[in-house]
C-alpha positions as CSV (number, residue, x, y, z in Angstrom):
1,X,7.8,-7.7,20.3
2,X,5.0,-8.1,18.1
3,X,4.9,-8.6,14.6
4,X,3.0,-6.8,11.3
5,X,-0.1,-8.6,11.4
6,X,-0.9,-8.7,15.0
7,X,-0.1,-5.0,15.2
8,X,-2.4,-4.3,13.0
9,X,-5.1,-6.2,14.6
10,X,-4.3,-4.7,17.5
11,X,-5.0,-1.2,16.2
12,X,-8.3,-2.1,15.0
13,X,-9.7,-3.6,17.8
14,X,-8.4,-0.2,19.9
15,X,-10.1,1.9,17.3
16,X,-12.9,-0.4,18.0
17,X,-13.2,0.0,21.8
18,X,-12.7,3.8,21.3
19,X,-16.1,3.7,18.7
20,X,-18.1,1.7,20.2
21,X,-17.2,1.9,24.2
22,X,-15.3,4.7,25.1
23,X,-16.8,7.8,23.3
24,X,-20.4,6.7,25.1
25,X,-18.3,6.6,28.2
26,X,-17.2,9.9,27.9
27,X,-20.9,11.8,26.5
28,X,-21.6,11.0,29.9
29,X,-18.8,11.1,32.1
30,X,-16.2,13.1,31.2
31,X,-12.9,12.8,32.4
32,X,-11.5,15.1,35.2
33,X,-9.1,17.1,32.9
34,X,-8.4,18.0,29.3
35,X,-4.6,16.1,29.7
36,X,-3.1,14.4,32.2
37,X,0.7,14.6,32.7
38,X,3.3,13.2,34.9
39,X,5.2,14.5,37.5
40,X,7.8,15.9,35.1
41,X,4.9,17.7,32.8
42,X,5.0,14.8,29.7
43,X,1.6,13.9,28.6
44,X,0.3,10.5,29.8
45,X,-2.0,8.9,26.6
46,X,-5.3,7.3,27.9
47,X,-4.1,4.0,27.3
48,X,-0.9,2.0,26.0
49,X,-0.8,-0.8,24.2
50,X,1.7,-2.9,22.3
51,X,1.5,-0.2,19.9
52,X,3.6,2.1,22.3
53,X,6.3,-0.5,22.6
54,X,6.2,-1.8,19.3
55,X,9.9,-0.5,18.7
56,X,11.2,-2.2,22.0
57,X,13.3,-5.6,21.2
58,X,12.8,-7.8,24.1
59,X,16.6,-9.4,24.0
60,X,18.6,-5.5,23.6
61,X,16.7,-3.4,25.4
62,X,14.7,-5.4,28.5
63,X,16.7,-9.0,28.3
64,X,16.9,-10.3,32.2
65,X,18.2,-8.7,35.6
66,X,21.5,-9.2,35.9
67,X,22.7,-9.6,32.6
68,X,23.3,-6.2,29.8
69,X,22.1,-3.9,29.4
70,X,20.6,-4.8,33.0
71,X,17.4,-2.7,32.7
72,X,15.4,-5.6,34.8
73,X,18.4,-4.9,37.7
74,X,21.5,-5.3,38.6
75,X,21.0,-8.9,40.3
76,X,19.9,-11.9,38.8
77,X,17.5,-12.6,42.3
78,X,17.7,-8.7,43.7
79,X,15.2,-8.5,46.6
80,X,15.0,-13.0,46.9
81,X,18.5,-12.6,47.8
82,X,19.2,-9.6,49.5
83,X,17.0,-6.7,50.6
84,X,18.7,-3.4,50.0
85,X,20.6,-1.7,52.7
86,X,18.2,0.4,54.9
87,X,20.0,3.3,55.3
88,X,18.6,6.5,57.6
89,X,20.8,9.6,56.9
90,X,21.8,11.1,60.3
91,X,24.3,13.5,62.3
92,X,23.5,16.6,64.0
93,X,24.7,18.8,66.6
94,X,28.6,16.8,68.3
95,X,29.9,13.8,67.2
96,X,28.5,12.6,70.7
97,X,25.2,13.1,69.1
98,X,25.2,11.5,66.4
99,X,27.0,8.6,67.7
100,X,24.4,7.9,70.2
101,X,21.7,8.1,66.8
102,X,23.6,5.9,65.0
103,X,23.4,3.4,67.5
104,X,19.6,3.8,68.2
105,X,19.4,3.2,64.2
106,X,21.4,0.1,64.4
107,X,19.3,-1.4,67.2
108,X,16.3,-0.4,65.0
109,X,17.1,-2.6,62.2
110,X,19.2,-0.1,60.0
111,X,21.4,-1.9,58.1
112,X,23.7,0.9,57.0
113,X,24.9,4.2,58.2
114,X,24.6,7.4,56.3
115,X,25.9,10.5,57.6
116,X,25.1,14.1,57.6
117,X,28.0,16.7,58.0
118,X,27.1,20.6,58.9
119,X,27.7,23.3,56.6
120,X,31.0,24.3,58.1
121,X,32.7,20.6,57.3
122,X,30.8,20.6,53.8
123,X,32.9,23.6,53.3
124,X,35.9,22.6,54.6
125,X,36.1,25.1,57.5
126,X,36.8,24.4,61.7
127,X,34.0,25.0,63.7
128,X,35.7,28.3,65.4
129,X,36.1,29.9,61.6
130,X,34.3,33.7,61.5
131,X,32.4,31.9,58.7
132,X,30.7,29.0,60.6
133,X,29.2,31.3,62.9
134,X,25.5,30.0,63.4
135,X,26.2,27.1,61.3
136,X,28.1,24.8,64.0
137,X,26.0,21.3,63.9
138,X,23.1,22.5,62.6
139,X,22.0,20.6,59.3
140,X,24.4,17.7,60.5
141,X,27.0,16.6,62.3
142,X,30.5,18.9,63.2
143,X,33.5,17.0,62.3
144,X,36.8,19.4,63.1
145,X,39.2,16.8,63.3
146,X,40.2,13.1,63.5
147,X,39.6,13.5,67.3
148,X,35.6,14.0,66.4
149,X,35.3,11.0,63.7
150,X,36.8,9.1,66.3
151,X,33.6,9.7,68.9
152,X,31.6,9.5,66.1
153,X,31.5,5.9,65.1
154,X,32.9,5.1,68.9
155,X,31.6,1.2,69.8
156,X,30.5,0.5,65.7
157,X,32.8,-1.8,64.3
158,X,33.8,-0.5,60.8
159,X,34.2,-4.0,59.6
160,X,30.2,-4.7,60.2
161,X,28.8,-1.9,58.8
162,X,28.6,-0.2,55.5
163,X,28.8,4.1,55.6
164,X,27.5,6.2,53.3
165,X,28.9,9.9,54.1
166,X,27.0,12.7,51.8
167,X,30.4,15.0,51.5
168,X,31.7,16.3,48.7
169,X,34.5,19.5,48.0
170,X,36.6,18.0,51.1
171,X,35.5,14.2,50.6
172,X,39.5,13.3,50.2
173,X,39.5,14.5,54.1
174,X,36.4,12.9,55.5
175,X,37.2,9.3,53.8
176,X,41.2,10.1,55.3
177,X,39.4,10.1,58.5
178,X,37.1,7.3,57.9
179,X,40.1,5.1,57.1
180,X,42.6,6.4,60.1
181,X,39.6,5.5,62.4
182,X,39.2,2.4,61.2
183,X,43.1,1.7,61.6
184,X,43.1,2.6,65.3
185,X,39.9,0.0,65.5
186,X,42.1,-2.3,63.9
187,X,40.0,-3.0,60.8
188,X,42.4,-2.4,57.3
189,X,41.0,-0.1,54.9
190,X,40.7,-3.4,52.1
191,X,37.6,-4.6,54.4
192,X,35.8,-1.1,54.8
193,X,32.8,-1.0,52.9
194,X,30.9,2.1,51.9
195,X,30.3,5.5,49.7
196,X,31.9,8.7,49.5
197,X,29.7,11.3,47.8
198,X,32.3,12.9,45.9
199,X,30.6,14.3,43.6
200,X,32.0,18.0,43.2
201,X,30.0,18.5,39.3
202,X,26.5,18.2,41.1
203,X,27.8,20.8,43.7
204,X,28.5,23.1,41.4
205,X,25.1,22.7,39.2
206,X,22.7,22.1,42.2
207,X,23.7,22.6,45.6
208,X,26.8,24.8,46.1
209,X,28.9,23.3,48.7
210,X,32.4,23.8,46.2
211,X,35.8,25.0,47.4
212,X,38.1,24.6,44.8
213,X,37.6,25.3,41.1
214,X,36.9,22.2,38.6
215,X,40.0,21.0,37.3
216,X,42.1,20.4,40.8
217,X,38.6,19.2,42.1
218,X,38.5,16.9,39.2
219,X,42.3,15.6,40.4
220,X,41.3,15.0,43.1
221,X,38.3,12.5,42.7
222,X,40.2,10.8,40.7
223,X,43.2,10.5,43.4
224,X,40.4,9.1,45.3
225,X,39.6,6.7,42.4
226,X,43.1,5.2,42.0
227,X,44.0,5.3,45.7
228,X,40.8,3.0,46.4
229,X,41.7,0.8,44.1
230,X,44.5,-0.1,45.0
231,X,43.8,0.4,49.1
232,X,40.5,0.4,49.5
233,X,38.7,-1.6,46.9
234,X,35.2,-2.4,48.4
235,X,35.0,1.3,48.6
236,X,32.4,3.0,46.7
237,X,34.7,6.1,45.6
238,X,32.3,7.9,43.8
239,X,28.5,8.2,44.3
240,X,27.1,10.4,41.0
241,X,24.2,12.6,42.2
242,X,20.8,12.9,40.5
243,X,19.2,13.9,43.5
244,X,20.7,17.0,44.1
245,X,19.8,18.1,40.9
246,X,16.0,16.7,41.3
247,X,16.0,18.9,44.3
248,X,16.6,22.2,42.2
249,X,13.7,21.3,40.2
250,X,14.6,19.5,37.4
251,X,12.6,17.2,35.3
252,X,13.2,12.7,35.4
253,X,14.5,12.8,32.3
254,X,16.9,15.8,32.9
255,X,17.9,14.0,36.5
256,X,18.6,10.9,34.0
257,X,20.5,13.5,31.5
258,X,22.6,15.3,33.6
259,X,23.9,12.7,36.3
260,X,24.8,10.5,33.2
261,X,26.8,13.1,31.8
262,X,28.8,13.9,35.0
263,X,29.3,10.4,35.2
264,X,31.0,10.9,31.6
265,X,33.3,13.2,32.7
266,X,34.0,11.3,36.0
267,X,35.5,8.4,33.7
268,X,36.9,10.8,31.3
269,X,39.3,12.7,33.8
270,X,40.3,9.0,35.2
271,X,41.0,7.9,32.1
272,X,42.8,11.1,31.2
273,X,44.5,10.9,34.6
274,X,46.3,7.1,33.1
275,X,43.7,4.8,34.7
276,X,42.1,1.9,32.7
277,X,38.7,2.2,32.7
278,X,37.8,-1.6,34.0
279,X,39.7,-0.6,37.4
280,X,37.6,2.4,38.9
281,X,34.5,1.8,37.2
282,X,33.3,-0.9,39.1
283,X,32.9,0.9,42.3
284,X,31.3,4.3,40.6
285,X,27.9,4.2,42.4
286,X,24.8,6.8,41.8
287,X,22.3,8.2,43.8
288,X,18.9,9.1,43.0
289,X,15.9,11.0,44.3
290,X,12.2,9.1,44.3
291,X,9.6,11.7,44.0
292,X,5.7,10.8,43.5
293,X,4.9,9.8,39.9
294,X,5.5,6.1,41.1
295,X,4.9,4.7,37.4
296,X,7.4,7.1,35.9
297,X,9.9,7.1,38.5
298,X,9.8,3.7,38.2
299,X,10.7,3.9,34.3
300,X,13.4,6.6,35.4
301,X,15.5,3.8,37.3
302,X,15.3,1.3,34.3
303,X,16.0,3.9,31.7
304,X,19.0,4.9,33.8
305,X,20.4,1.6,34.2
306,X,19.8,0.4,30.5
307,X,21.4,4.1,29.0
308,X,24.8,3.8,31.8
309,X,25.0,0.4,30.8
310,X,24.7,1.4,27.0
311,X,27.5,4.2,27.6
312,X,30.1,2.4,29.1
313,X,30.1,-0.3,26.6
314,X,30.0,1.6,23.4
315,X,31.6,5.0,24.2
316,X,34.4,3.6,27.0
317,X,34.8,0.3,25.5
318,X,34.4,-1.0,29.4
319,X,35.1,-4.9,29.1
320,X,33.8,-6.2,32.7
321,X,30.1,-7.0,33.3
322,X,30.8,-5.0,36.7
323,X,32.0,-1.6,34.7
324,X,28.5,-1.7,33.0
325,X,26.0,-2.3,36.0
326,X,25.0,1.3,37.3
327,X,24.2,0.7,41.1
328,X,22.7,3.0,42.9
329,X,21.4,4.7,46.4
330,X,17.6,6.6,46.5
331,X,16.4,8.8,48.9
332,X,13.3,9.8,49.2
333,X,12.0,13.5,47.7
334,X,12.8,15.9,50.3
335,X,11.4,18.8,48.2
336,X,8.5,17.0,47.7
337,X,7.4,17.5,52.2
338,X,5.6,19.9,53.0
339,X,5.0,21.6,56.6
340,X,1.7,22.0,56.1
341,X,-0.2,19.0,58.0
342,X,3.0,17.1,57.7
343,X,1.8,13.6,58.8
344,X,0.5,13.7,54.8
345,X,4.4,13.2,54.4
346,X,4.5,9.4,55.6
347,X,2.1,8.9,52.9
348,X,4.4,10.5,49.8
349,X,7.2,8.7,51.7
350,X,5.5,5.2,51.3
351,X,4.6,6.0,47.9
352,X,8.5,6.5,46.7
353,X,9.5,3.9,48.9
354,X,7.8,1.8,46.3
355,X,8.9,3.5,43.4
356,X,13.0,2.8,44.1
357,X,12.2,-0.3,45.4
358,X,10.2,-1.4,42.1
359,X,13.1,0.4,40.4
360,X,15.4,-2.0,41.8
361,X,17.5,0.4,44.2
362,X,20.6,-1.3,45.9
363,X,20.0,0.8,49.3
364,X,17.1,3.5,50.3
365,X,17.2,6.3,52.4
366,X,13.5,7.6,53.8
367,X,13.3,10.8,54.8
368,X,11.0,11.3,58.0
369,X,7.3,13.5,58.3
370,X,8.8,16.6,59.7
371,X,11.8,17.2,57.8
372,X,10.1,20.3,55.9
373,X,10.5,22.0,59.7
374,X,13.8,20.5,61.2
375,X,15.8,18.0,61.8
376,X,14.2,14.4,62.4
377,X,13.4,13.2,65.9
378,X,14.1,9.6,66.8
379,X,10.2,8.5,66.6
380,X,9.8,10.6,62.6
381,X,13.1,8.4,62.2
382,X,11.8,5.3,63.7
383,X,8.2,5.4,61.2
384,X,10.5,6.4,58.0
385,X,12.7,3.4,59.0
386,X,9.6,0.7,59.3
387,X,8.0,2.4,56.2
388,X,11.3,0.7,54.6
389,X,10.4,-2.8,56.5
390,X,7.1,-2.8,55.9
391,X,7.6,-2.5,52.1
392,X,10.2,-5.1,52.4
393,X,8.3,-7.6,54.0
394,X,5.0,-7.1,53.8
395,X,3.7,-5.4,50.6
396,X,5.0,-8.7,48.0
397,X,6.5,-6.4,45.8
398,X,10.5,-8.1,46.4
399,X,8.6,-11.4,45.8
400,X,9.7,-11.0,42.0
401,X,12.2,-9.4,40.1
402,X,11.0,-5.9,38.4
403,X,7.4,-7.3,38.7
404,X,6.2,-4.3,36.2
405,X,8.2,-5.1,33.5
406,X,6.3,-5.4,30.7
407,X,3.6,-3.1,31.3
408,X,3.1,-1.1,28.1
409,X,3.0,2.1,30.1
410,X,6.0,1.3,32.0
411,X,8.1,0.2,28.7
412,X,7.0,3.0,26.8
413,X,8.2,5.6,29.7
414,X,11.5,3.8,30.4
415,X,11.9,4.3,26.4
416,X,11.1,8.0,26.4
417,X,13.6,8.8,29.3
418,X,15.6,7.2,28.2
419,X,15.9,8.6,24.8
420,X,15.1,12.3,26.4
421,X,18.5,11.9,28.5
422,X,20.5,10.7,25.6
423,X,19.1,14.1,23.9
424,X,20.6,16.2,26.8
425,X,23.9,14.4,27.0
426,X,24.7,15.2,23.5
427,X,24.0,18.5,23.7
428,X,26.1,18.6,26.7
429,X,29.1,16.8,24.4
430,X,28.5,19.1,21.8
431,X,28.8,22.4,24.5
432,X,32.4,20.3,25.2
433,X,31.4,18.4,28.4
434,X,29.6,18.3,31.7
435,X,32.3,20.9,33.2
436,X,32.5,23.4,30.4
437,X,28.3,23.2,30.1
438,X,28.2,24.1,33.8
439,X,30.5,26.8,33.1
440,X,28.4,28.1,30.4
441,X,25.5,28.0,32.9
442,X,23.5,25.2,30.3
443,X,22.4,23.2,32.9
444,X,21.6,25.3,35.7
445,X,19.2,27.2,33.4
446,X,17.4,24.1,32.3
447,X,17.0,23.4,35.6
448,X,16.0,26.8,36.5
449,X,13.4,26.8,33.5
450,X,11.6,23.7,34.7
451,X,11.7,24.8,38.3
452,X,9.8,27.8,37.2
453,X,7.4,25.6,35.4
454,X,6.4,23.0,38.3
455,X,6.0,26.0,40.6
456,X,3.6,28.0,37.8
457,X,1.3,25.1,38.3
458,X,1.1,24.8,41.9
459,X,0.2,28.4,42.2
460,X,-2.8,28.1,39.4
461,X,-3.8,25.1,40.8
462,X,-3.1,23.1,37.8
463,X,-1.2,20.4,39.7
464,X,-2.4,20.1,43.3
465,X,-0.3,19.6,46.6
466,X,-2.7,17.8,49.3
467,X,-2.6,20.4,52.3
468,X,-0.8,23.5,50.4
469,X,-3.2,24.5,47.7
470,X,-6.2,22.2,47.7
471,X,-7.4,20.5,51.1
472,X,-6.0,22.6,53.2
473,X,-7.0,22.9,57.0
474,X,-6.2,25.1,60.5
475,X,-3.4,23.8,62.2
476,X,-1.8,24.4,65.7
477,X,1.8,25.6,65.4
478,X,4.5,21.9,65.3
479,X,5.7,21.1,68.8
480,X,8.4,18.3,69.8
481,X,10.9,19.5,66.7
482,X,14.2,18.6,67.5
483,X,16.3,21.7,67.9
484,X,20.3,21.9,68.2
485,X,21.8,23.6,71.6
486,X,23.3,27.3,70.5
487,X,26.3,25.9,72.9
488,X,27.2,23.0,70.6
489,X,29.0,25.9,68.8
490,X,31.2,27.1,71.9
491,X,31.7,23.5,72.7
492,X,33.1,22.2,69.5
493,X,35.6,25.6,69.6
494,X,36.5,24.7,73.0
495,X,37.5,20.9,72.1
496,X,39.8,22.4,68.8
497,X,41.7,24.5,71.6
498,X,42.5,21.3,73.6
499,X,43.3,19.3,70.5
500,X,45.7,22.1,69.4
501,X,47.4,22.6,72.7
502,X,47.7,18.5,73.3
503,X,49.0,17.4,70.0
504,X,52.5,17.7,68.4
505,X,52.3,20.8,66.5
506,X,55.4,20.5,64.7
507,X,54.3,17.1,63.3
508,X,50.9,18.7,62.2
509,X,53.4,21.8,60.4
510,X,55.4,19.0,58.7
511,X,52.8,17.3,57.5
512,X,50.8,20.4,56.2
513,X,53.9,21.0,54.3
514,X,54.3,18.0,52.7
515,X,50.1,18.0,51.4
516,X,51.3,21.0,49.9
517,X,54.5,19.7,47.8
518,X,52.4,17.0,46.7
519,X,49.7,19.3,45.6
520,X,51.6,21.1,43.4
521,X,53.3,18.2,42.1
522,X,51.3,15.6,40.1
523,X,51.5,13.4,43.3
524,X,48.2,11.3,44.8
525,X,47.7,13.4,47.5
526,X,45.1,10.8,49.5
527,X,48.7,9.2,51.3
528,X,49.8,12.8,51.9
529,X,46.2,14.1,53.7
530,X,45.5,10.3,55.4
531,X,49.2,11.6,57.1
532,X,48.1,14.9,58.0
533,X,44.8,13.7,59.4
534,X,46.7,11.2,61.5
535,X,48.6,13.6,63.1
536,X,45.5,15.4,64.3
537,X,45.8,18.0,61.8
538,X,42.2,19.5,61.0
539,X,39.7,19.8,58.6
540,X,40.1,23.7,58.1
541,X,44.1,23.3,58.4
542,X,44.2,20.7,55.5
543,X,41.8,22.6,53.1
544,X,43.1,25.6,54.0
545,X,46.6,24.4,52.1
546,X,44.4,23.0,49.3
547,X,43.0,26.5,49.0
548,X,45.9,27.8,48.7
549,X,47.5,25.9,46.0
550,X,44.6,25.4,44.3
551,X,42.5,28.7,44.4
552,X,38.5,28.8,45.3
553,X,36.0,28.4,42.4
554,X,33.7,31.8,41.8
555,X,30.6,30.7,40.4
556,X,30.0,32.5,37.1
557,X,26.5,34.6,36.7
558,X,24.0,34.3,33.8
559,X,22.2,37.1,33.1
């Protein structure tokens, strides 16, 4: 970007400043610490300057939003076109529940729906399983059955709005659901528009919420990928999960690294599994955490873009524009809340509002003040929401497109991530894959290792946490936390009894039995369980056949 001569120059005149400017500065005021760092632990230099980015060629590796290798964004106009879609992740307690948040959201401004499921439907079990016990509609909504998806988007038109529902080991089930409710609304499943999680890789890295083990969880992402493309093609079918994996602890680069290389084996299986690449890829959609180092999260979007972008052209030979551009959803860093004097949280909030927003997010999720101690109320909801507007209209920032481009700091960090991921990747390709390194435990002990790290230097004070270990303050005990009824429990057990005695049990059998011809043939089986939901047949019935069949994954132990 900057040739010999003025390089050169360059370096003098900094060598200059240093002599003559900046050593008197620091005889007499010397800075706070020996080394500053980012959020991630990499060493920030006092300054950058072209020097830093002297590497960087303007027209490969920044170029213009829109356009390859789309670090600048994935729009040519992004925010002076369209805003991204405001999306507040919700469900607790009965679909009743949650229906009646929803709508609050909606009249709120939300412009997209995004919901929670309790641990129960996560794990594929009814709500009156010896194993849900406790767990019925606690962190999310309880979804047993057709019956319940039906209350819960009752009076929201599925044509209007876009869904987002964060599910994973039975996502074939959930998006059945999804599409059966929209039928009976009369909507067809080529207008719904949305995101399945899907993402079983992340699960078993990060967050635990598997059933089955990785190959017939693998088939059946990818039955999802070629029945939405076919049936449901503004579907997002995929949605490729750094945040999970930021949650555990892991480093930017490392949340770049690793959700990159399950993407890699996303496409590789649907490949594998006959499909051409420029088919599926399109609607393969990421999601992303926004913690507090605004400047480097910041580079972390654009280095993810430009290295996705970068993959699918030179390793999958992808020909469309649209297989290239990685879209993707942030939330906000839930790990990053604390209970202690949790009105600080709006404040980190705001902060990573602006960091996926000037990282050119296609929708946000902001998580609300007292989620470190339960599950949002409507008014934590209703300030995370307008934290989101005010940003969006208010702050200038979507006046531009990626208005920090071109900051020497910025460039250099995009740079860095950027190569630091491709550095895990191939040592993930060299282990023989995403799957087979998760096996091998690679990547949950990296993750595990920088954990450890972080957490080192909040207890010796090294890095400080306002209200936890520096600034810290009496506080009364939190009142007003929302809290789900014990009874939801009994309740949801007591509508799976009437469902069972009022449908046609036979049908439900027949149906069952069919899901499980297909799954041991090489069958899609999304026709076969879109059936079996339609006939009322539930969540726990149609996983229970896919446990059977396929087996339940035992995570292995690294000692």
């Amino acid at each position: 970007m900057f040739d010999k001569e003025r390089l050169d120059q360059i370096q003098q005149s900094k060598k200059d400043w240093e002599d003559k400017v900046l050593n008197k500065t620091l005889e007499k005021f010397p800075e706070r610490q020996d080394e500053f760092q980012t959020g991630s632990g990499d060493k920030i230099e006092r300054l950058y300057t072209p020097e830093d980015i002297q590497g960087i060629n303007y027209d490969e590796e920044i170029g213009y939003p829109g356009q390859y290798p789309y670090t600048r964004g994935a729009q040519p106009t992004m925010y002076r076109g369209r805003l991204w879609t405001m999306r507040m992740y919700a469900g607790f307690a009965t679909a009743e529940e949650s229906n009646k948040r929803y709508k609050y959201l909606i009249e709120q401004g939300s412009k997209g729906l995004s919901v929670a499921f309790d641990l129960p439907t996560q794990i594929g079990y009814d709500s009156d399983h010896s194993l849900s016990a406790g767990e019925v509609g606690k962190v999310g909504v309880a979804i047993d059955s057709l019956a319940d998806m039906e209350i819960l988007f009752d009076g929201i038109p599925l044509d209007k709005v876009s869904t987002s529902m964060t599910i994973n080991a039975p996502a074939s089930v959930l998006l059945a659901m999804y599409i059966a409710v929209a039928e009976k609304q009369g909507v067809s499943a080529d207008k719904l528009r949305g995101t399945i999680q899907n993402d079983i890789l992340k699960e078993y890295i990060a967050r635990g919420t598997y059933i089955f083990p990785t190959e017939p969880s693998m088939r059946l992402i990818t039955d999802i990928f070629e029945y939405c493309s076919e049936s449901v093609p503004k579907w997002n079918t995929i949605s490729i999960s750094g945040y999970h994996i930021r949650e555990a602890g892991s480093t930017a680069a490392q949340e770049v690294g690793f959700t990159l290389a399950d993407g890699i084996a996303y496409v590789d299986a649907a490949i594998e599994a006959g499909l051409d690449v420029d088919a599926f890829a399109p609607r393969l959609s990421f999601f992303f955490n926004a913690h507090n180092d605004l400047l480097e999260e910041v580079a972390k979007f654009r280095a993810a873009r430009r290295l996705w972008a970068k993959i699918m052209k030179e390793r999958f030979e992808a020909k469309s524009e649209k297989s290239m551009r990685l879209k993707f959803h942030t939330q906000t860093g839930g790990s990053t809340l604390t209970a202690q004097q949790p009105d600080n949280n709006i404040v980190r909030v705001a902060i990573q509002t602006l960091a996926a927003v000037l990282g050119g997010t296609q929708s946000l999720h902001t998580n609300s003040k007292d989620e470190a101690l339960a599950l949002p109320t409507e008014d934590s909801v209703r300030i995370a929401l307008r934290t989101q507007q005010i940003v969006a209209h208010e702050s200038g920032v979507t006046n531009t497109v990626d208005p920090l481009a071109g900051s020497y700091y910025i460039e250099a960090k995009t740079k860095a991530i950027e190569e630091e991921a491709m550095k895990y990747i191939e040592k993930i390709d060299e282990l023989g894959g995403a799957p087979k390194a998760i096996d091998l435990g690679y990547i949950q002990q990296e993750i595990m290792d920088s954990a450890y790290d972080y957490q080192r230097e909040v207890e010796s004070e090294k890095r400080i946490v306002v209200g936890v270990n520096k600034y810290k303050s009496e506080e009364e005990p939190p009142t007003g936390l929302l809290k789900v009824d014990p009874a939801v429990e009994e309740l949801q057990k007591k509508k799976l009894q009437e469902l069972k005695s009022k449908r046609d049990n036979e049908e439900v059998n027949n149906r069952l039995e069919a899901l499980r011809k297909a799954c041991n043939s090489k069958e899609n089986v999304m026709p076969y369980i879109i059936e079996a939901v339609k006939a009322y047949g539930t969540l726990g019935e149609i996983c229970g056949v896919m446990r059977e069949v396929f087996g339940e994954y035992q995570q292995s132990v690294r000692i």
